[in-house]
Kinemage of the C-alpha trace (Angstrom):
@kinemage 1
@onewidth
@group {chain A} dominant
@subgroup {mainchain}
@vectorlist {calphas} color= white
{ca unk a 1} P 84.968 -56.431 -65.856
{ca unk a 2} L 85.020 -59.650 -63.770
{ca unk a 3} L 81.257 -60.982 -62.859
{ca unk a 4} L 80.055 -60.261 -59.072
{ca unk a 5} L 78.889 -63.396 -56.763
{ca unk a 6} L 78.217 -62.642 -53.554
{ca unk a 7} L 77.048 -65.231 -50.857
{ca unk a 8} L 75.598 -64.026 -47.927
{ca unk a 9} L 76.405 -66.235 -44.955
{ca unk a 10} L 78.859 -69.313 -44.346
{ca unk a 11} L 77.026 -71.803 -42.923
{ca unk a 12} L 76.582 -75.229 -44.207
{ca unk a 13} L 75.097 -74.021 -47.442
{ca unk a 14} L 76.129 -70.916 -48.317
{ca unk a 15} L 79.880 -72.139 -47.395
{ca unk a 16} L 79.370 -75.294 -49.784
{ca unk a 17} L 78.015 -72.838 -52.610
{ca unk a 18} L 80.648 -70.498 -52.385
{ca unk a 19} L 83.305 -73.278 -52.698
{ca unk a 20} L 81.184 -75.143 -55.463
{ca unk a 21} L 81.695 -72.141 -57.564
{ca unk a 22} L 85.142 -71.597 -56.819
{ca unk a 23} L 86.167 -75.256 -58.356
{ca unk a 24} L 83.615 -74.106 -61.266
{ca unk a 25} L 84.386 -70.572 -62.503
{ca unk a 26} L 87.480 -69.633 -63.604
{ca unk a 27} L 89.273 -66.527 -61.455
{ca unk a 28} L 89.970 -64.275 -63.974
{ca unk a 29} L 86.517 -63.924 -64.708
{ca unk a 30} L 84.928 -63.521 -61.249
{ca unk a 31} L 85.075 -62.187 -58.361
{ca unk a 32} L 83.134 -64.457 -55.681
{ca unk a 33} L 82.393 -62.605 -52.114
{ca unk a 34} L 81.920 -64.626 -48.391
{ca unk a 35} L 80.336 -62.287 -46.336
{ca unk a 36} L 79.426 -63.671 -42.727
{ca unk a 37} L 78.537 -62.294 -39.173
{ca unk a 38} L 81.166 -64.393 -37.423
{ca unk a 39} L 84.786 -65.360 -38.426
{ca unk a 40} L 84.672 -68.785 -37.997
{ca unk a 41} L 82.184 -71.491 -39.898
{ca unk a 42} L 79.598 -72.805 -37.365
{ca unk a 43} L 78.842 -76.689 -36.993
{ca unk a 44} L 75.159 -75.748 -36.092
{ca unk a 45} L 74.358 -79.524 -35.849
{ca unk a 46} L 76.330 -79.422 -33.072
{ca unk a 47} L 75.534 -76.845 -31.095
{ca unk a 48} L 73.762 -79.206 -28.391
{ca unk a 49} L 77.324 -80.254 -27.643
{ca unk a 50} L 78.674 -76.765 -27.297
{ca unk a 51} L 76.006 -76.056 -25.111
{ca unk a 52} L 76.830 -79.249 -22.744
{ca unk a 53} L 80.656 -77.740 -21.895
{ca unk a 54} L 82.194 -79.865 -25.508
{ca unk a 55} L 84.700 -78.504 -27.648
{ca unk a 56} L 84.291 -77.669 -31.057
{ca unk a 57} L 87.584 -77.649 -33.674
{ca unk a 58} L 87.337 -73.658 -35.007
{ca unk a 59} L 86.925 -73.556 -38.112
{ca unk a 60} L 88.224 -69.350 -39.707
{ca unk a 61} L 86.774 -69.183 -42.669
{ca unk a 62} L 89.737 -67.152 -43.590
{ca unk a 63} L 91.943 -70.325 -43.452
{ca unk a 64} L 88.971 -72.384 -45.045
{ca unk a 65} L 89.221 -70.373 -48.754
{ca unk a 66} L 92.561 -69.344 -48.561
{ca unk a 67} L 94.336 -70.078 -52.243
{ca unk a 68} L 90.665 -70.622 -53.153
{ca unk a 69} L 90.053 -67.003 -54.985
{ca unk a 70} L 87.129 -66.826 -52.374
{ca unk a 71} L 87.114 -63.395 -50.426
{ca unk a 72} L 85.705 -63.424 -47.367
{ca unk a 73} L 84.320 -60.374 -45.518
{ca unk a 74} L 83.179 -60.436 -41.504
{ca unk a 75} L 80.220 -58.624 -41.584
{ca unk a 76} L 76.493 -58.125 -40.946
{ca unk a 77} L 74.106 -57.759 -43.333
{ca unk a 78} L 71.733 -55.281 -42.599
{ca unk a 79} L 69.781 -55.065 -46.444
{ca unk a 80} L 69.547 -55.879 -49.932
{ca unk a 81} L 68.556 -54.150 -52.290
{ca unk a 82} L 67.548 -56.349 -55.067
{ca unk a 83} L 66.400 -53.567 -57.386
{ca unk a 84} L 70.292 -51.305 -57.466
{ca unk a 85} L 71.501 -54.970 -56.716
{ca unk a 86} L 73.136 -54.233 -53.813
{ca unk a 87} L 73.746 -55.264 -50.237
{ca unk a 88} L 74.074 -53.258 -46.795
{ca unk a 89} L 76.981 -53.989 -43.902
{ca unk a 90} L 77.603 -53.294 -41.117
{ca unk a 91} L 81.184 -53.960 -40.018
{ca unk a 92} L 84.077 -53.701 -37.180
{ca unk a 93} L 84.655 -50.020 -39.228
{ca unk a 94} L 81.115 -48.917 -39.676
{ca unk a 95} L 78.266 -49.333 -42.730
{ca unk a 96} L 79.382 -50.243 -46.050
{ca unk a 97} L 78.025 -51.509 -49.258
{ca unk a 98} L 78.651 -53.956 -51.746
{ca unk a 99} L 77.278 -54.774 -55.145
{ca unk a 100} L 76.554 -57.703 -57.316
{ca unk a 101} L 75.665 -58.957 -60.241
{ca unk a 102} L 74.829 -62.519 -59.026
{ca unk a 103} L 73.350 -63.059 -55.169
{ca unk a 104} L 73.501 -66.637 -53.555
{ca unk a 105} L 71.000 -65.692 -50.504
{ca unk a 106} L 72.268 -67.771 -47.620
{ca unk a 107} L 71.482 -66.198 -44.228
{ca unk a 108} L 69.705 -69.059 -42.575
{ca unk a 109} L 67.415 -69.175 -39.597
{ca unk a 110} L 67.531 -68.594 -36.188
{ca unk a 111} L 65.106 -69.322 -32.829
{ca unk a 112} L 61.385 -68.964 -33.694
{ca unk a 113} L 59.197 -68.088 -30.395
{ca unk a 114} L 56.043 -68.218 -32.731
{ca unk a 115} L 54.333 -65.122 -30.265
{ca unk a 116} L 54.547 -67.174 -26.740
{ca unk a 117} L 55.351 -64.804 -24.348
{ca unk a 118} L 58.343 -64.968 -22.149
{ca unk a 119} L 60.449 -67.003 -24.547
{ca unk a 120} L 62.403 -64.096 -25.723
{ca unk a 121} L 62.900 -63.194 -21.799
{ca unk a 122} L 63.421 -66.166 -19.983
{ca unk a 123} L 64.325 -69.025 -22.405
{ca unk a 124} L 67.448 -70.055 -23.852
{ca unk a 125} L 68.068 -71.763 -27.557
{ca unk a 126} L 70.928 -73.167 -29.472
{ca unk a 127} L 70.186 -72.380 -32.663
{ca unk a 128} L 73.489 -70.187 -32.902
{ca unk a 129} L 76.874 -70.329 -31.368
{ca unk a 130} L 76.381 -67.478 -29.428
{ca unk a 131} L 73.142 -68.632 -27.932
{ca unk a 132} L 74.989 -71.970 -27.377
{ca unk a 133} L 77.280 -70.589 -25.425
{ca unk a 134} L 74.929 -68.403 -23.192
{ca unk a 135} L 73.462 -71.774 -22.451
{ca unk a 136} L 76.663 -73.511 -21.772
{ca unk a 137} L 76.983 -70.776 -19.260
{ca unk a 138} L 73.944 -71.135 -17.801
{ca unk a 139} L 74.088 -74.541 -16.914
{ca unk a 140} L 77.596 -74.596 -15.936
{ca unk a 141} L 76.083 -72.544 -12.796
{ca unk a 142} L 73.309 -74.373 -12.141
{ca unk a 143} L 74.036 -77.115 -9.358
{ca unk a 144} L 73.298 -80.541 -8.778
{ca unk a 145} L 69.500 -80.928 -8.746
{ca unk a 146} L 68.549 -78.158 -10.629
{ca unk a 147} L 66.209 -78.227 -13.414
{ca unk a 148} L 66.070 -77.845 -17.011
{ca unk a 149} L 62.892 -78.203 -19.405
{ca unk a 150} L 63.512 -78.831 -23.173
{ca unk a 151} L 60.377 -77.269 -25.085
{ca unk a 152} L 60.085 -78.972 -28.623
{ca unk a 153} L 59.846 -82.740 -30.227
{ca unk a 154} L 61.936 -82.178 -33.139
{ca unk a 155} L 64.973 -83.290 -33.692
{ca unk a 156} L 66.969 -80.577 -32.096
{ca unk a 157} L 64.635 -80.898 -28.670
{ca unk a 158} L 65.177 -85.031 -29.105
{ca unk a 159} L 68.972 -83.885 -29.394
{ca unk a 160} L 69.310 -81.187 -26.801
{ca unk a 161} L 67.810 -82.638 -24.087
{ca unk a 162} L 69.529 -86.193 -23.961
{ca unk a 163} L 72.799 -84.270 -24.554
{ca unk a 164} L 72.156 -82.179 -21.430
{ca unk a 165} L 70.329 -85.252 -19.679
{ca unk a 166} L 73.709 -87.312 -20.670
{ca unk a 167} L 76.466 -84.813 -19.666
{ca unk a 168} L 74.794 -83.676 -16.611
{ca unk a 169} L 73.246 -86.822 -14.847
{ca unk a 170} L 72.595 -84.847 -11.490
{ca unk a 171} L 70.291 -82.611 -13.070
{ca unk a 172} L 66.449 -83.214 -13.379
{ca unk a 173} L 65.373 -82.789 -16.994
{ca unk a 174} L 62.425 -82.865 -18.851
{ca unk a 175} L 61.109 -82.294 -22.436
{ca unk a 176} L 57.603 -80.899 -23.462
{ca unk a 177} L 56.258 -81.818 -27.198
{ca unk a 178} L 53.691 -80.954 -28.623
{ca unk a 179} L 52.566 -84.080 -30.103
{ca unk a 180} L 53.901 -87.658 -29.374
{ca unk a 181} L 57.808 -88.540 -28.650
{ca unk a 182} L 58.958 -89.158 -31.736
{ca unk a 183} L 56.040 -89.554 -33.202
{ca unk a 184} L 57.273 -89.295 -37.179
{ca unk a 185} L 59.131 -91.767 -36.720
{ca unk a 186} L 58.521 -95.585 -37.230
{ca unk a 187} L 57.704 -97.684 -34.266
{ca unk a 188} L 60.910 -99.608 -33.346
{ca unk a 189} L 62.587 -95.832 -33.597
{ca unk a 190} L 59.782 -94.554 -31.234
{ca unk a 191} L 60.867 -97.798 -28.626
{ca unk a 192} L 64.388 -96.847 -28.927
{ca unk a 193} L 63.808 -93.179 -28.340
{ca unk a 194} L 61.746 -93.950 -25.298
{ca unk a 195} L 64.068 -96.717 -23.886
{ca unk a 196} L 66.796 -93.378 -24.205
{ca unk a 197} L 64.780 -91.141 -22.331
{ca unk a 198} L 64.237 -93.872 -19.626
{ca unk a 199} L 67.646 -94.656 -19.196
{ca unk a 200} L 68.264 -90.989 -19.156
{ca unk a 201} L 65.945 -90.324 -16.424
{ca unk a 202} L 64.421 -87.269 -18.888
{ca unk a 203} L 60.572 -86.676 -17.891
{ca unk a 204} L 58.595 -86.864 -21.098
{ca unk a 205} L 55.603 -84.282 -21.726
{ca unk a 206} L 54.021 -85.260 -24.735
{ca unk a 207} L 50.965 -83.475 -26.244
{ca unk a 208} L 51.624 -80.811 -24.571
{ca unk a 209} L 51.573 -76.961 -25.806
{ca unk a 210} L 53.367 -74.265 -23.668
{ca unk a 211} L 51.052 -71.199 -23.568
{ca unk a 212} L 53.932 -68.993 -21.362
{ca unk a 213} L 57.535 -69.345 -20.233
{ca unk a 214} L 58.268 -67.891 -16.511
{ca unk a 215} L 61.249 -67.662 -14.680
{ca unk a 216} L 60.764 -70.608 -12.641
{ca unk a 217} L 59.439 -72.597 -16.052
{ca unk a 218} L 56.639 -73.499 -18.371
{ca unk a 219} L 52.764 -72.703 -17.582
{ca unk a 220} L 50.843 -75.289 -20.645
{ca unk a 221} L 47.682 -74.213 -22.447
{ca unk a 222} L 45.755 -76.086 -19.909
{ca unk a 223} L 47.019 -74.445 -17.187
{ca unk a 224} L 50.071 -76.815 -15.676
{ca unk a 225} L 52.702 -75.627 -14.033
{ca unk a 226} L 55.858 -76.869 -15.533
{ca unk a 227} L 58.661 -75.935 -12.832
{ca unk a 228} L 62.641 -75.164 -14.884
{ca unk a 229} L 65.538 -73.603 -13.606
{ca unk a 230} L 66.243 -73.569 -17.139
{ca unk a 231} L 64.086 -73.466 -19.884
{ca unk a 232} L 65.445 -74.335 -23.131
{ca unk a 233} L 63.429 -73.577 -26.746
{ca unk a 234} L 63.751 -75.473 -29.797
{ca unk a 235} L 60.309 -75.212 -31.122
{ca unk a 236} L 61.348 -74.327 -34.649
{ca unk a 237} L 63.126 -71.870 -36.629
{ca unk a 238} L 62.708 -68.000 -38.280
{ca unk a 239} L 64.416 -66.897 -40.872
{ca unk a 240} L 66.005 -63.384 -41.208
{ca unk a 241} L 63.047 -60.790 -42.077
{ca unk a 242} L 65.460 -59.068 -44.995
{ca unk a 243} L 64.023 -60.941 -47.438
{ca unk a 244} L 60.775 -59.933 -46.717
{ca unk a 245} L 62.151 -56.529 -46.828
{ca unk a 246} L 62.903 -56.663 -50.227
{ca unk a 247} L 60.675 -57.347 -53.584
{ca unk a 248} L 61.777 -60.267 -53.487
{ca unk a 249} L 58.966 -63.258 -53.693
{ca unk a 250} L 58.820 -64.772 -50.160
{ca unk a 251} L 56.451 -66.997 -48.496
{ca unk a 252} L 54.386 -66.420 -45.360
{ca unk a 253} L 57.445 -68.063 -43.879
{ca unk a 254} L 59.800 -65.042 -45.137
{ca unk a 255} L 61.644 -67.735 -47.253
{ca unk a 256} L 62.665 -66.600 -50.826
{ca unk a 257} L 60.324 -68.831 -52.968
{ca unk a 258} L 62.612 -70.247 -55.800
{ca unk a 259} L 62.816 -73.034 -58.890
{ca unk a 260} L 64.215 -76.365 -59.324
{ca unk a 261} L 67.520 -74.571 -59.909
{ca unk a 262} L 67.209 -72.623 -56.453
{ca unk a 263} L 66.547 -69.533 -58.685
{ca unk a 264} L 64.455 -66.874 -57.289
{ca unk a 265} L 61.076 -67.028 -59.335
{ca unk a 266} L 60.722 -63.279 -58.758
{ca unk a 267} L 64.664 -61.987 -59.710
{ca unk a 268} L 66.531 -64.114 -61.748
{ca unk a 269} L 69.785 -62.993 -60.343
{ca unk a 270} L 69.150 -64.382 -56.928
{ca unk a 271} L 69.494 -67.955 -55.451
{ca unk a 272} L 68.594 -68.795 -52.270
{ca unk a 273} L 69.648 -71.758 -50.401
{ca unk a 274} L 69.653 -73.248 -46.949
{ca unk a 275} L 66.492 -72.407 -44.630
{ca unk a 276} L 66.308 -68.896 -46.174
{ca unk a 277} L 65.019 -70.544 -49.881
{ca unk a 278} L 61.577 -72.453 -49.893
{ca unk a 279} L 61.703 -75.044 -52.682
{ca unk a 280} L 59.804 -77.875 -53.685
{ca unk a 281} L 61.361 -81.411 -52.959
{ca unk a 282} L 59.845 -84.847 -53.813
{ca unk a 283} L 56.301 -85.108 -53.478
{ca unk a 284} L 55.711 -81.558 -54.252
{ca unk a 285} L 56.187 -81.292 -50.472
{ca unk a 286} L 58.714 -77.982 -49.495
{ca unk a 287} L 61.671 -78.873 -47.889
{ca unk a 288} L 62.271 -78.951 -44.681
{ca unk a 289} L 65.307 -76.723 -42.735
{ca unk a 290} L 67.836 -78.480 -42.094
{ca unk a 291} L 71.190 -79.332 -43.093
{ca unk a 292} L 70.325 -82.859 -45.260
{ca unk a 293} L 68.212 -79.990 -47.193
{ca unk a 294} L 70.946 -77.000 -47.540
{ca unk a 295} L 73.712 -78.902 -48.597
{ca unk a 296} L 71.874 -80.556 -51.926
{ca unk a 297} L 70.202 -77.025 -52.393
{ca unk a 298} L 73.685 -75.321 -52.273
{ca unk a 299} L 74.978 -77.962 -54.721
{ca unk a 300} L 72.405 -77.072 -57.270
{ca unk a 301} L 72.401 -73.210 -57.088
{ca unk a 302} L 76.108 -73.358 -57.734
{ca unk a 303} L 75.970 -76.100 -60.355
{ca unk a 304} L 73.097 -73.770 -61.902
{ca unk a 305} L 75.251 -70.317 -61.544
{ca unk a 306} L 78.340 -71.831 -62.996
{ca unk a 307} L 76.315 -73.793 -66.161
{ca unk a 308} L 73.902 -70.386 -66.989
{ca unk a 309} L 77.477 -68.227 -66.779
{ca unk a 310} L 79.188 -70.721 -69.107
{ca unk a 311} L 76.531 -71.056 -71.106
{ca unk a 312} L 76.708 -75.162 -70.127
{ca unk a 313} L 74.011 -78.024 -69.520
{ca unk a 314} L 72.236 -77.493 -66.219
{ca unk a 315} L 72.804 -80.432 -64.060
{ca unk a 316} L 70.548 -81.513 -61.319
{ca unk a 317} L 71.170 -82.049 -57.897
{ca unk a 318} L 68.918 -84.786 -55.910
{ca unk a 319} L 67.140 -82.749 -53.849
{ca unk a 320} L 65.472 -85.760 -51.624
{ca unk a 321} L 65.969 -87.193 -48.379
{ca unk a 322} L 67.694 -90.340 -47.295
{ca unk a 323} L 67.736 -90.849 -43.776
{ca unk a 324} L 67.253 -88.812 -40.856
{ca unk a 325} L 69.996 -88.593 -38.590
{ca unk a 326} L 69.539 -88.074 -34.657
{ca unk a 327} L 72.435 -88.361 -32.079
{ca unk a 328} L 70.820 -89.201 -28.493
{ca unk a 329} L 74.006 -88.120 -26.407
{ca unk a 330} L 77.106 -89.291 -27.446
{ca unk a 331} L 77.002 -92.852 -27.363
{ca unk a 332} L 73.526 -93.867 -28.559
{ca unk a 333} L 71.257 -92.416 -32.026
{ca unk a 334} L 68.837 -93.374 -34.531
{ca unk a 335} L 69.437 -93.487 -38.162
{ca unk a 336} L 65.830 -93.434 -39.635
{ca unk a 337} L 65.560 -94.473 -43.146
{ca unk a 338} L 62.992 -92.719 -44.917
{ca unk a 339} L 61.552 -92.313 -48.231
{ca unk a 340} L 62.655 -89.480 -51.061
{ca unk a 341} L 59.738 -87.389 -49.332
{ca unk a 342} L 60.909 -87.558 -45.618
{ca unk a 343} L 58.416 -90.215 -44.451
{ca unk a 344} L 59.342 -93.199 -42.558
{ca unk a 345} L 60.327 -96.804 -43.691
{ca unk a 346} L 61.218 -99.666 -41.545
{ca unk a 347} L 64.852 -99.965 -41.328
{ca unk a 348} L 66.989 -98.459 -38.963
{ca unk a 349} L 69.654 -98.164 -37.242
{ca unk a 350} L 70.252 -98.000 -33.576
{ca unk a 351} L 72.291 -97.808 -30.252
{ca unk a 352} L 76.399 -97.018 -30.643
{ca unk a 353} L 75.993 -97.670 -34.511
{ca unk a 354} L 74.015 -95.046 -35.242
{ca unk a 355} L 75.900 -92.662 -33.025
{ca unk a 356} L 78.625 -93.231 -35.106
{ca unk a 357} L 77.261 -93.304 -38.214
{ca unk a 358} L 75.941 -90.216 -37.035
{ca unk a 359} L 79.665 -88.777 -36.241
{ca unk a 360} L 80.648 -89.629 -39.588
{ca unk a 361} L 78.081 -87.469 -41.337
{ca unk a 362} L 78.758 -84.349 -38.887
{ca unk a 363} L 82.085 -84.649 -39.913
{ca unk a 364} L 81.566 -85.369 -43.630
{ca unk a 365} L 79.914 -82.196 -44.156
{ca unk a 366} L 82.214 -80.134 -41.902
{ca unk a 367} L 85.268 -81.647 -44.141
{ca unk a 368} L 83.452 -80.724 -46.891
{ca unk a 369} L 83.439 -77.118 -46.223
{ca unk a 370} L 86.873 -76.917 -44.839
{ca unk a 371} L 88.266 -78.257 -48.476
{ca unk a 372} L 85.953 -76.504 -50.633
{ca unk a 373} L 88.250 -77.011 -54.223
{ca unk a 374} L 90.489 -80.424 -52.852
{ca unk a 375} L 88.785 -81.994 -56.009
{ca unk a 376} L 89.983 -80.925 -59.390
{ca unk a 377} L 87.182 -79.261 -61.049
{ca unk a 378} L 88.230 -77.851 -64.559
{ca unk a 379} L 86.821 -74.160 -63.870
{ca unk a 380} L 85.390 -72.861 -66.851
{ca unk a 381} L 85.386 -69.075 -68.211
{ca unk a 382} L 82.109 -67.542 -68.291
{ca unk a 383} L 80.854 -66.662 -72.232
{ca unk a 384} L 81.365 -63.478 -74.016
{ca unk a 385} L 77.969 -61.820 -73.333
{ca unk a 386} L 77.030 -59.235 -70.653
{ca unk a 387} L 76.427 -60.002 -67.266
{ca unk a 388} L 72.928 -57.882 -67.589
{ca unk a 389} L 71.940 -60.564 -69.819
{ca unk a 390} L 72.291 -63.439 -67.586
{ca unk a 391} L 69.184 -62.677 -65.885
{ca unk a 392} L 67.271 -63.411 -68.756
{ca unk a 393} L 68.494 -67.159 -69.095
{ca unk a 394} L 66.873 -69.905 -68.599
């Protein structure tokens, strides 16, 4: 009887994981499962250009494991039940079920309103391709003069609104952060940033905290009126609540708490990677959602998987940060160096540069997934002993 994987979602890390195994684990021993809402794999650090009217290459995830061993099933997961080991679906034919022996937990995160009202009404997000396109939509209609406020600092707010700001010059647009532009990073990336938004024409808001969201824009906890045809929200992320569903360990966050190996500390046959898994990088500080965090985390729950199976050395993938990355439109960025914790250092990299370098790293990772087993990888059977066991490995 072959040994059960099953990865649930296909973006950035559980798509890497899933193909990490593949090149790992020999066929005739396993059976390794895709299952993801949409057919295609989502560049989610793009979605600010899908939103401004740019076209994205599809990627089917059919075509991307094909000859791979990977089987890939569109679906939505409505539950797991980490106890019969077993997940709930809901698909184009109705409920179904599917069970496991090992679970690589990859579902993600989507828009967080954090309890302000009117967000879920009247504000728009791209933190899926779906909601991407609603916006896209959105502002296609919206003529010359309109507005648009961008609520959140980070580095999807920094990145939506000089992509709209770029691509639609005859709109008047605006972002609202909560603390200073920019303010994590050093202080030639701070001039750069601010040079951007003047050149842009983008209205900066800074210390500011949106108590509501209308129809007509943004009321602040003070009491100002921010007026927005279109109010866009990218004031942090949520994960899916099945986790918390389950007995599962989570944090207050709903992520699955794990080990160094991605490893649920609560059921030994679950990983979690991506935004859904709350580990500890350098620093003893968690790590951070985001993409620079899911693809080393993906590395290293598949590495882990494929050693424990084959009863092989556990390797260890560096789970720290390098740089952050941050495309200001399409022809200007800022590569911020930064320490193995995420803090700041001096050197950087600005201007057309760093939009490419930027480029190159979008489409590094998106190669990546789209030739999951292009490097030989011996793939090794898994040992004679039964896959009940494996949950009491180290």
């Amino acid at each position: 009887m072959k040994h059960r994987i099953v990865v649930l979602g296909a973006g950035y890390a559980g798509a890497i994981a899933a193909g990490r195994l593949a090149k790992r684990l020999h066929p005739g021993d396993t059976e390794i499962t895709v299952v993801n809402a949409d057919a295609d794999f989502v560049e989610r650090v793009r979605m600010h250009q899908l939103a401004t009217g740019q076209h994205l290459k599809h990627r089917p995830l059919a075509d991307v494991y094909a000859g791979t061993g990977v089987e890939v099933r569109q679906a939505r997961v409505t539950a797991v039940d980490v106890d019969r080991r077993t997940v709930a679906l809901t698909a184009e034919h109705g409920a179904d079920e599917i069970a496991y022996d090992t679970l690589v937990y990859a579902l993600g995160s989507a828009a967080a309103d954090h309890g302000v009202p009117g967000v879920v009404e009247h504000a728009y997000d791209i933190a899926g391709r779906h909601s991407a396109l609603r916006l896209r939509d959105r502002l296609g209609r919206l003529a010359a003069g309109g507005t648009v406020l961008v609520v959140g600092g980070g580095l999807t707010g920094l990145e939506a609104v000089t992509e709209i700001a770029e691509a639609r010059p005859d709109l008047d647009v605006a972002i609202a952060a909560r603390g200073g532009l920019g303010d994590w990073l050093n202080e030639k990336a701070q001039q750069h940033l601010r040079g951007v938004c003047d050149r842009l024409g983008i209205t900066v808001h800074e210390h500011t905290d949106i108590a509501r969201v209308e129809a007509t824009g943004a009321v602040t906890a003070d009491g100002r009126v921010l007026p927005a045809d279109v109010t866009v929200w990218t004031a942090g992320f949520a994960v899916h609540p099945i986790a918390a569903a389950t007995s599962l360990t989570v944090a207050p966050t709903g992520q699955i708490v794990v080990d160094a190996t991605m490893r649920s500390v609560s059921h030994p046959e679950v990983y979690a990677v991506g935004d859904a898994g709350l580990a500890e990088g350098p620093g003893d500080k968690p790590l951070r959602m985001s993409c620079a965090s899911g693809v080393p985390m993906a590395w290293q729950a598949a590495d882990a998987i494929a050693a424990r199976l084959t009863g092989r050395k556990i390797p260890k993938a560096p789970l720290r940060y390098f740089n952050q990355c941050i495309s200001l439109g399409r022809r200007d960025g800022i590569i911020q160096y930064v320490t193995a914790d995420d803090r700041a250092k001096p050197s950087l990299i600005t201007g057309r540069l760093a939009a490419r370098y930027k480029e190159i790293v979008c489409k590094g990772a998106a190669w990546g997934v789209a030739h999951p087993t292009l490097y030989p990888v011996r793939r090794h059977h898994i040992t004679a002993i039964r896959s009940e066991s494996l949950a009491t490995m180290p």
